[in-house]
Residue, then its C-alpha position, 0 to 999 in steps of 0.5 A: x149370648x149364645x154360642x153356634x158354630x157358626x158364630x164361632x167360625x166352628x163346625x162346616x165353616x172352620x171345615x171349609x176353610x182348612x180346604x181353603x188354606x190347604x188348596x191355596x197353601x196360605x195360613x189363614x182363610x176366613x169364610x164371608x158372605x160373599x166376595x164383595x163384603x169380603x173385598x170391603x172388610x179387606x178395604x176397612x182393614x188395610x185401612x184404605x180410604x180416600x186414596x188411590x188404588x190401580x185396577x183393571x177397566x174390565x171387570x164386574x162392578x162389585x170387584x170396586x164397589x167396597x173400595x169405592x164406597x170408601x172414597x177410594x179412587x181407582x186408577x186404570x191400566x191396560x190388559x193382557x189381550x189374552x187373559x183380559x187380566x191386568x198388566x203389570x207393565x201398564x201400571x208405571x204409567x198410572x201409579x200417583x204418590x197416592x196409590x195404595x193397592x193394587x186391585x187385579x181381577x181374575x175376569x172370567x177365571x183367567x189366573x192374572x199374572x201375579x209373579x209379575x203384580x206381586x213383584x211391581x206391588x212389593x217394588x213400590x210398596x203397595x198391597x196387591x189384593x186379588x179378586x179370584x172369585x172366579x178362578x177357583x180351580x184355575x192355576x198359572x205356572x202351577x200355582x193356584x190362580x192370584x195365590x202370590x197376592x197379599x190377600x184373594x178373594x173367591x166366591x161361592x155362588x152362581x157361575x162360580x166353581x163352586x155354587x153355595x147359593x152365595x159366600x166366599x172367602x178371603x185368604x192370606x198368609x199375613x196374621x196382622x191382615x187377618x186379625x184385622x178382618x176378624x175385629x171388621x167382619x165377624x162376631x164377637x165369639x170368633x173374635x175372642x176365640x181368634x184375636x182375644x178381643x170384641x168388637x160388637x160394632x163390626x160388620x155381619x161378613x159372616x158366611x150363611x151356615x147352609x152355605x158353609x155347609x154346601x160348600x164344605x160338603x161340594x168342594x172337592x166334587x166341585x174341582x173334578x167338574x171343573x177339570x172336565x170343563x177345562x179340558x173341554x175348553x183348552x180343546x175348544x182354544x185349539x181348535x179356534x187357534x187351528x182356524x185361525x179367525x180368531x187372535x190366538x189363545x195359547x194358554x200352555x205356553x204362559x202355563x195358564x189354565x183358566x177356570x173358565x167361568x165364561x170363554x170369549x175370544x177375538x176376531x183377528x180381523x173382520x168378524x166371520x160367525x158364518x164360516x166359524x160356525x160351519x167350521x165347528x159344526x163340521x167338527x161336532x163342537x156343541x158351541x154356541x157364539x154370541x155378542x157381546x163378550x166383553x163390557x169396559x166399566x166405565x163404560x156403564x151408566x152407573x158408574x158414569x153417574x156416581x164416578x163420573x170424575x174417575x172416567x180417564x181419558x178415551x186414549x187410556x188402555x188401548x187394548x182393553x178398548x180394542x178387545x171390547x171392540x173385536x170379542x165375543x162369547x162362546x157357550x157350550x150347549x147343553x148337551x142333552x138337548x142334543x145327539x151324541x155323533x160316534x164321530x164327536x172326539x171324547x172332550x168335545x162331547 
């Protein structure tokens, strides 16, 4: 056997996750493969098998599919009809005997509220495990998104804050959690080195060296960019709020900054594109609206074919339906295709 950093969790990779620990202020971080893998080997390693786990009915399919793999059932509760994240107060209503976990989901870069999931998860003795991998860069009270969670995940790859190509990272202040995604997800040079023992049957988590290396070396120009990016979009929430055709999107007043990963918003009454588009246009706002913001899970085929009997009843998450129903999605144009009016505001350019 041969020793790399890579193998080790030495070099870019040990570099990438001393970032992690410090941004997110947690006491370990573990650099993987991507957010899915890393989801599954926290599923193995909290041991969560043929049980229940409460979740939100918008989301990407893989923030479940490791959980599901492992013949876990998901519970849905409603959102924020803000954020599009899940609600705490909805969860009395779902959780069963059963229920082990909870699984939130920063959608789209929106920081889920977790004072409050932290506080009904530690109220009922459930693990609260957060899927940020699109809120890296986001913040809620002044907080890293999903940071209160006893585990989060981030990603690092297209669409993300930062782009590797593919990988992510799990992090956690609790030692027994981390050891144990140690002996599931990596080899066995970073498990003697980490944990005084080997496993040669655990599973290949590990982050791709390039990737380690890219993200490493991205990581604090990656955060800049985004700090541009939110500013663009917090303007852009002011200036639908100030129309008034779409429900309100007050961000500052929950002390939310979202990453943004995608922008949607919700018609407050009948849908009006016409007068929304002449309305940013007479402004100079470079945005582009489209379909289809917003998606329920299961709502897809897969889903319906493999977890059919998990699919809850038509009454279930009212508001969740009801911002499937009214949002859609807001793109900033690229720019460059574009001239620059004197008169467009700095962060709108």
């Amino acid at each position: 056997m041969f020793d790399t950093p890579q193998l080790s969790g030495a070099g870019p990779v040990a570099s990438l996750e001393a970032k992690l620990r410090e941004y997110y202020g947690k006491r370990y971080a573990l650099c993987v493969s991507n957010a899915t893998t890393g989801l599954l080997i926290l599923g193995l390693a909290l041991e969560l098998r043929n049980s229940h786990f409460l979740t939100t009915p918008i989301t990407w399919g893989g923030s479940l599919a490791g959980w599901l793999i492992l013949g876990n059932h998901p519970r849905f509760g409603d959102v924020d009809p803000m954020t599009l994240t899940l609600d705490s107060k909805s969860l009395h209503r779902i959780i069963a005997p059963s229920t082990r976990a909870i699984l939130a989901v920063d959608i789209d870069g929106n920081p889920s509220d977790d004072r409050s999931l932290r506080e009904f998860a530690d109220q009922h003795h459930l693990w609260y495990i957060a899927d940020a991998a699109q809120s890296l860069g986001a913040r809620r009270e002044g907080r890293p998104a999903s940071s209160m969670a006893h585990a989060l995940v981030v990603s690092f790859t297209a669409g993300k804050t930062i782009d590797a190509g593919e990988g992510g990272a799990i992090m956690t202040d609790d030692e027994e959690i981390f050891g144990r995604l140690v002996w599931f997800g990596q080899h066995p040079l970073r498990q003697h080195r980490e944990i005084g023992i080997e496993n040669q049957f655990a599973l290949n988590a590990r982050i791709h060296p390039t990737a380690a290396v890219l993200a490493d070396r991205g990581f604090l120009a990656s955060l800049q960019r985004l700090r541009t990016r939110q500013k663009w979009y917090l303007k852009l929430a002011e200036a639908l709020n100030e129309m008034g055709l779409t429900e309100t999107l007050d961000f500052a007043e929950g002390g939310i900054e979202p990453a943004f990963a995608r922008f949607t918003a919700a018609w407050r009454g009948r849908p009006n594109e016409l007068e929304l588009r002449s309305y940013l246009a007479e402004r100079h706002w470079k945005a582009e609206l489209l379909s289809g913001g917003v998606s329920l899970l299961v709502n897809q085929p897969a889903f319906e074919a493999e977890y059919g009997s998990f699919v809850p009843s038509p009454l279930a998450y009212p508001t969740a339906r009801r911002q499937a129903k009214r949002r859609f999605l807001v793109v900033k144009k690229n720019l460059s295709m574009y001239s620059k009016s004197r008169r467009s505001p700095e962060w709108a350019r």
